[in-house]
C-alpha positions in Angstrom: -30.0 17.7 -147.1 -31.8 17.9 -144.0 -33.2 15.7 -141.1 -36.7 15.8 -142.7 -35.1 14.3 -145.8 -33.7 11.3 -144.1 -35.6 11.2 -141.0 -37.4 7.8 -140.0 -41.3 8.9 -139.8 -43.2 6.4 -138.4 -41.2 5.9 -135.1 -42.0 3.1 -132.4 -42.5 4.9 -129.0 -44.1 4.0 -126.1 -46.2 4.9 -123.1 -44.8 6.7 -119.6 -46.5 3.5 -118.0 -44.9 0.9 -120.4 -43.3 -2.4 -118.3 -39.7 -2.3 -118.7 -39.5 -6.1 -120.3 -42.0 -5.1 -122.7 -39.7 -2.0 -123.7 -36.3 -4.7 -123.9 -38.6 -6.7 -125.9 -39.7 -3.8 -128.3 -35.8 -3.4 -128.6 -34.7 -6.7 -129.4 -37.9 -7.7 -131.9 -37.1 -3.9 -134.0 -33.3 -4.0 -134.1 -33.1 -0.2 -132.5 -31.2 0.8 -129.1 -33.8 3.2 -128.1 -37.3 4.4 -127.9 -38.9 7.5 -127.1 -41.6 8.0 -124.2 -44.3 10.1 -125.7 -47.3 11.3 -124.1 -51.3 11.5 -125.1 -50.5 14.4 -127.6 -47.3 12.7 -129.4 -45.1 15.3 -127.4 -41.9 13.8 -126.7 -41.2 12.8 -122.5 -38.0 11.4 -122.8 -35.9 8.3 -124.2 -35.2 4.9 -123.1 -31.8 3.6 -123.9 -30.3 0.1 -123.9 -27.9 1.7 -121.3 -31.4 2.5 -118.9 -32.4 -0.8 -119.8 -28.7 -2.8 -118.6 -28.5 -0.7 -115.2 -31.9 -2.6 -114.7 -30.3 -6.4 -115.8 -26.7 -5.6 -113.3 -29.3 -5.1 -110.4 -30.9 -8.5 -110.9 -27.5 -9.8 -111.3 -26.8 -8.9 -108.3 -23.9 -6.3 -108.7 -23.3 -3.5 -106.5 -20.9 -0.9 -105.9 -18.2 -1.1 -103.2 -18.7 0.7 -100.1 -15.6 3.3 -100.8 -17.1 3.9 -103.9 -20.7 4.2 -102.3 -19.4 7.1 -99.9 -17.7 9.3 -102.8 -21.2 8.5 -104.9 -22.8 11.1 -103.0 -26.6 11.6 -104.1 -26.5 9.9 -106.9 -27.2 6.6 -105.0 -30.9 7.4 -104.7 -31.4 8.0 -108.8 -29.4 5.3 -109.5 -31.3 3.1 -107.1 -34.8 3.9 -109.0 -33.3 3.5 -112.4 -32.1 0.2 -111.4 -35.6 -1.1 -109.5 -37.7 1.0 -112.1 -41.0 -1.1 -113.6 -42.1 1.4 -115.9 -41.1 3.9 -118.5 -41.4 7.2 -116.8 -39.0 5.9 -114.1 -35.8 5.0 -116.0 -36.5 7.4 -119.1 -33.7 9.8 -119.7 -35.7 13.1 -119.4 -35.6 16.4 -121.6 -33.9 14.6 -124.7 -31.9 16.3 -127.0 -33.6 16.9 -130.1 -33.7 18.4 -133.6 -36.1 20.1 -135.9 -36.9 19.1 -139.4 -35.1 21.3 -141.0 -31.8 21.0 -139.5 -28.6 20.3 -142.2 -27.4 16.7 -141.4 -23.7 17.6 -141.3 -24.8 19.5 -138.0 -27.1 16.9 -136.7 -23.6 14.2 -137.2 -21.5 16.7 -134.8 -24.8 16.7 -132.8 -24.5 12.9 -132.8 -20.6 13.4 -132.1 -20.7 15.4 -129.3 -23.6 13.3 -127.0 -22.2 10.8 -127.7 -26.1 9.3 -128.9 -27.1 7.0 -132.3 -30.1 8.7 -132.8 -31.8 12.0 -131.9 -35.8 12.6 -132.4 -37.4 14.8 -134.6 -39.7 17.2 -133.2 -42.6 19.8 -134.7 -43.7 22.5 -132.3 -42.7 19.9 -129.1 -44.5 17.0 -130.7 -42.6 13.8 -132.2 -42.6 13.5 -135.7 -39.6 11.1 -136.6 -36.2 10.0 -135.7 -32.5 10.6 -137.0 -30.3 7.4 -136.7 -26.4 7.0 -137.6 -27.6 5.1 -140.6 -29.6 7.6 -142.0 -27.1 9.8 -141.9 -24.8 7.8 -143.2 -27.5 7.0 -145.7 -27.7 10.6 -146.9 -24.5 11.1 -147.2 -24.2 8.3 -149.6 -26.9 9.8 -151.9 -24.4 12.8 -152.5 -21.6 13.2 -154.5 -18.3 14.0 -152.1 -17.7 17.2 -154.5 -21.1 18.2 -154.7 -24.3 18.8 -152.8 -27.5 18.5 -154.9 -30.3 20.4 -153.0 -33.4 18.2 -152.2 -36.2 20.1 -153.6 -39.8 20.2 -152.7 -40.6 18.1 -155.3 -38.2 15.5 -154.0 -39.9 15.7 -150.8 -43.1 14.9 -152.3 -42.1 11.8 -154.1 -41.1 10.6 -150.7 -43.6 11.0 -148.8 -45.5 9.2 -151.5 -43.5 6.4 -151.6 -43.7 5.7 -147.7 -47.3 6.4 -147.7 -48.2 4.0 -150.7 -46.2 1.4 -148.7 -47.5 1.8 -145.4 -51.2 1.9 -147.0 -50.9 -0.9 -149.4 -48.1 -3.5 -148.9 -48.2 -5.1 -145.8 -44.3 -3.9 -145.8 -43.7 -1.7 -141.5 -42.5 1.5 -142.9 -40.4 2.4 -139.6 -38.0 -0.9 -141.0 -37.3 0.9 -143.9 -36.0 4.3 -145.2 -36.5 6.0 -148.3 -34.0 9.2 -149.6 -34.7 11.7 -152.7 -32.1 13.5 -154.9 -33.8 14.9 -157.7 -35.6 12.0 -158.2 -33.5 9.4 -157.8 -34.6 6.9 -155.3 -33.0 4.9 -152.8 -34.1 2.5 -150.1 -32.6 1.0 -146.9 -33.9 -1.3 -144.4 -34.9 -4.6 -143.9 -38.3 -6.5 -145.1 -39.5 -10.2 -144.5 -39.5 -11.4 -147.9 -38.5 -11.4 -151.4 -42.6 -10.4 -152.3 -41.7 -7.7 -149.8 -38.8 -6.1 -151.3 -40.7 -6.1 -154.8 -43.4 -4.8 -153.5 -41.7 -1.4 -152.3 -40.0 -0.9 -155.5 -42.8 -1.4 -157.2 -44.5 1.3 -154.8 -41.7 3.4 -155.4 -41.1 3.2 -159.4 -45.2 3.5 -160.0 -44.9 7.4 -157.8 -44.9 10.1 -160.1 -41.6 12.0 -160.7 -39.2 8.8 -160.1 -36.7 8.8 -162.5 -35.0 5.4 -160.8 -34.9 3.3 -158.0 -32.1 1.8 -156.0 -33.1 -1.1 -153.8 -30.7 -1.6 -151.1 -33.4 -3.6 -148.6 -32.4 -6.4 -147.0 -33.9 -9.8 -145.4 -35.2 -9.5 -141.9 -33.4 -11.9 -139.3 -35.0 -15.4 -138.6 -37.5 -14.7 -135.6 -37.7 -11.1 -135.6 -40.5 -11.1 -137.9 -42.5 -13.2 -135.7 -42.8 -10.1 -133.4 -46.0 -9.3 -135.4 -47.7 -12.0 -136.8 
């Protein structure tokens, strides 16, 4: 499998100019610990991490570092001074993310994961943003496979899932970024979290009515009292 087969297409990013508290909001309403900055042509600026966002609540707190530790700080002061007074997106963004193309293997993009030290990575198409890789896809992918086997995802497996996601973002109300839909020679399975019971009919239904689907496994769960007031 590879990132494209897993990968989370319709991503929530925002703007260079986007408040901070809108961004902490954007977090806490969609369950997710970071969003990617994009600019006018969907290229990808940078990321905003719950760790930008919590330099930004110890300065309102009122924490600072010692003086001995200010003198061995060096430089660092004056970057850590915006990131912790920053307004806007551009200004506490991590810049130059690290990111993966669509066709990289999973099993590198989990030592990828590993070795940042980062839960998700974005998925880029000649510099532009075209989805993200989280821990749980992965870990969703992985699941789809046998441990003593790995089942090649075909084109035609591709297909059927961009179907799917594009029936249920067109027709059934249901935010395709909440959920995630994997492939394996035409077995379907889908993660995520919907508002309703209607809800998680609705995308099997959209999923068992695409051609090629030999079976559907829905795994979707109930969205948390007063997240889903985000959008109404």
């Amino acid at each position: 499998m590879q990132a494209v087969d897993v990968m989370t297409a319709k991503v929530i990013t925002v703007s260079p100019d986007a408040d901070v508290r809108e961004i902490a909001r954007l977090l806490l309403e969609n369950n997710i610990s970071a969003v990617p900055v994009v600019g006018e042509s969907d290229e990808i600026l940078g990321i905003v991490s719950e760790g930008d966002l919590m330099r930004r609540v110890e300065n309102d707190e009122g924490r600072q570092k010692s003086w001995w530790l200010r003198i061995f700080a060096g430089g660092s002061s004056a970057s850590e001074y915006v990131k912790s007074h920053a307004r806007r997106a551009s200004e506490i963004m991590t810049r130059d993310p690290i990111t993966i193309s669509e066709d990289e293997p999973l099993h590198r993009v989990a030592k990828l994961l590993e070795k940042h030290h980062i839960k998700r990575v974005p998925v880029v198409r000649n510099g532009k943003l075209v989805g993200i890789v989280s821990r749980a896809n992965l870990l969703r992918g992985f699941s789809a496979t046998a441990p003593d086997t790995e089942t090649p995802v075909t084109a035609d497996d591709r297909e059927i899932r961009d179907a799917i996601l594009k029936e249920v973002d067109k027709h059934t109300g249901v935010w395709v970024d909440r959920i995630n839909v994997i492939v394996t020679e035409g077995v379907v399975q889908v993660w995520g979290l919907v508002e309703s019971q209607e809800e998680k009919k609705a995308v099997q239904v959209a999923a068992e009515n695409t051609p090629g689907v030999k079976s559907v496994e829905n795994n979707l769960g109930m969205m948390p009292r007063g997240v889903s007031g985000f959008w109404t």
